[in-house]
C-alpha positions in Angstrom: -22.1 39.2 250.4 -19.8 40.2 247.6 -16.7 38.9 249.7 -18.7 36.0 250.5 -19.4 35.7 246.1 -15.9 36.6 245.7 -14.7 33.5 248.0 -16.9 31.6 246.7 -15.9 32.0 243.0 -12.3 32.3 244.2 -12.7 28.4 245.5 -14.3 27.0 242.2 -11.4 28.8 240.2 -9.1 26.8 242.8 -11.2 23.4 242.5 -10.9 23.9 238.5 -7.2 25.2 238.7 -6.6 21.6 240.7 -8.5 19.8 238.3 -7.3 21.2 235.5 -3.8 20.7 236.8 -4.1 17.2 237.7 -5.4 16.7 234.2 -2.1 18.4 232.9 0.3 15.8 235.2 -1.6 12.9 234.3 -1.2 13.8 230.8 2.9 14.4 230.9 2.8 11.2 233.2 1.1 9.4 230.3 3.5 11.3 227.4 6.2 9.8 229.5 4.6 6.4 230.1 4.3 6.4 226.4 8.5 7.7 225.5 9.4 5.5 228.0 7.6 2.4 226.3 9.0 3.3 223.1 12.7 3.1 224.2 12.0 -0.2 226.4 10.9 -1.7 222.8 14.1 -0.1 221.3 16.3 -1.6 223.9 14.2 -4.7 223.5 14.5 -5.3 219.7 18.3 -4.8 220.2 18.9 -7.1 222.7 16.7 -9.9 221.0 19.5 -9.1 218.1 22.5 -9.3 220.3 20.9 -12.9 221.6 20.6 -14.3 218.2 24.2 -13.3 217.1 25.4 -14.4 220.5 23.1 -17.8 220.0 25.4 -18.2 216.8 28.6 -17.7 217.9 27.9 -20.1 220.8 27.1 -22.6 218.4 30.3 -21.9 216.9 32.1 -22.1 219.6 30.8 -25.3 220.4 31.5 -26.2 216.9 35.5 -25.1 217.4 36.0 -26.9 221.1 34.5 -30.3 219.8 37.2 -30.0 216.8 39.8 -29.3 219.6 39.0 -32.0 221.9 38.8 -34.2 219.0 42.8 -32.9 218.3 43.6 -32.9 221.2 42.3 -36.8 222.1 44.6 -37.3 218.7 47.7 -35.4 219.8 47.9 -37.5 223.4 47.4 -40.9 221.4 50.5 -40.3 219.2 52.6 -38.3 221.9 51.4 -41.5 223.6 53.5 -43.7 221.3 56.0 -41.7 220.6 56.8 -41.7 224.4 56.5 -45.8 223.9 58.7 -46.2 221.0 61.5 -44.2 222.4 60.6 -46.0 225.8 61.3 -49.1 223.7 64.6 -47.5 221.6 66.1 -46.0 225.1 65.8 -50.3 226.5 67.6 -51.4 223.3 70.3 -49.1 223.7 73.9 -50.3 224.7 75.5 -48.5 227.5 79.0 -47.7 226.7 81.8 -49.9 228.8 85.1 -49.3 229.7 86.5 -52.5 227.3 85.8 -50.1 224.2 88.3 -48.3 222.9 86.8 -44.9 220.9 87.8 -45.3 216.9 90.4 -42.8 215.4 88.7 -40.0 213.7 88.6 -41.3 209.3 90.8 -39.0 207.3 90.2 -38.5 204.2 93.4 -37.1 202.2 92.2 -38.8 198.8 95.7 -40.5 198.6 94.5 -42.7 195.6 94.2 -39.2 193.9 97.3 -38.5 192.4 98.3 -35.3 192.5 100.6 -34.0 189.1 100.8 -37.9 187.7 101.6 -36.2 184.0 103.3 -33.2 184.4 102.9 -33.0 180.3 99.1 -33.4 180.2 96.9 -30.3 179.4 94.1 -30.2 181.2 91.0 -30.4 179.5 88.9 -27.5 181.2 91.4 -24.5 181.8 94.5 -25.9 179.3 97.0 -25.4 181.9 100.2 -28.0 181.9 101.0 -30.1 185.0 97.5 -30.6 186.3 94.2 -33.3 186.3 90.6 -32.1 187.6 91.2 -32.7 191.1 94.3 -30.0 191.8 92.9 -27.7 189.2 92.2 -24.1 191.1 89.0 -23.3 188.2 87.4 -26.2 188.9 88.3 -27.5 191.9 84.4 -28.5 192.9 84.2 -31.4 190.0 84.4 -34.5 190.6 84.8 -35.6 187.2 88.1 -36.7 185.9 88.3 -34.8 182.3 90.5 -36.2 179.1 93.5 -33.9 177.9 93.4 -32.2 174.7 94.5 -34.0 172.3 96.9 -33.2 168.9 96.1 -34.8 165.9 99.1 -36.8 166.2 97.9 -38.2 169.5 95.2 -39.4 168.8 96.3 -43.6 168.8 97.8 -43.0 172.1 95.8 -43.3 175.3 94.7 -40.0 176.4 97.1 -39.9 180.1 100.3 -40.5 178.3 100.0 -38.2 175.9 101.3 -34.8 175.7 100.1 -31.8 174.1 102.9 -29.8 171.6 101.7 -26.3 170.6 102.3 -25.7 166.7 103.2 -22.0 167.6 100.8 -18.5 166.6 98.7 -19.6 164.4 99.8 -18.1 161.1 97.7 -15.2 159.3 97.8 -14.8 155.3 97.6 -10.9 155.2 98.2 -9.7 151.6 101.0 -7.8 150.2 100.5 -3.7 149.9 102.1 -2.7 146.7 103.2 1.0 148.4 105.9 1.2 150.2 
């Protein structure tokens, strides 16, 4: 009888321990349930932000291909007529023939510049004798023709004929030392 007790009690404590432990799962089943809800709203929320910023730049993009189409619609119109007008400029061209003779390269040697017209003239800029503007190694990027000096006692004559005389070094009044 006391084996019989002793089963006896021995299968309740095993119907409770069951029970019990079922209890126990369904809870950490539920715990999980619950974690596992809470990061599906996480995920949820940030996705629902990533689809708003991704609505945006859509919109953006939209935005930026209608201005390119628009540039681009502009770009073939005047590549368009650019391809016309040199269409046109190619038809109007003249082929060369064989009757034309190619022209003899222009030289320019400046030979209505004389070179040392004067060689008494002082030039103007540098006051070297024998030169004008266009020869003169200082200044030899003007254009300018410059006037000679000029002495006092040339001043009635025209400035290319004239000459320049130097009066000598220019005398000093230095005053007498009585030593000596």
């Amino acid at each position: 009888m006391k084996l019989s007790n002793i089963q006896k009690q021995h299968e309740i404590f095993l119907k409770d321990h069951f029970m019990i432990d079922s209890n126990h799962m369904a809870l950490l089943d539920e715990f999980d349930l619950n974690k596992k809800h809470s990061e599906l709203i996480d995920e949820h929320d940030t996705l629902k932000v990533s689809h708003t910023t991704l609505k945006s730049d859509f919109k953006k993009s939209k935005d930026i291909e209608n201005y390119l189409r628009i540039d681009n619609n502009a770009l073939k119109n005047t590549n368009l007529r650019l391809k016309n007008e040199l269409n046109s400029l190619k038809g109007n061209r003249m082929t060369p023939t064989f009757d034309l003779k190619p022209r003899p390269r222009k030289r320019h040697n400046n030979s209505n510049h004389l070179r040392n017209p004067f060689p008494e003239i002082r030039y103007f800029s540098c006051g070297m004798l024998g030169h004008i503007s266009h020869t003169c190694t200082i200044h030899h990027s003007t254009h300018w023709v410059w006037r000679p000096k000029l002495h006092d006692l040339q001043l009635s004559t025209h400035a290319l004929h004239s000459a320049f005389y130097e009066k000598g070094p220019k005398a000093i009044w230095v005053p007498k030392s009585d030593s000596c």
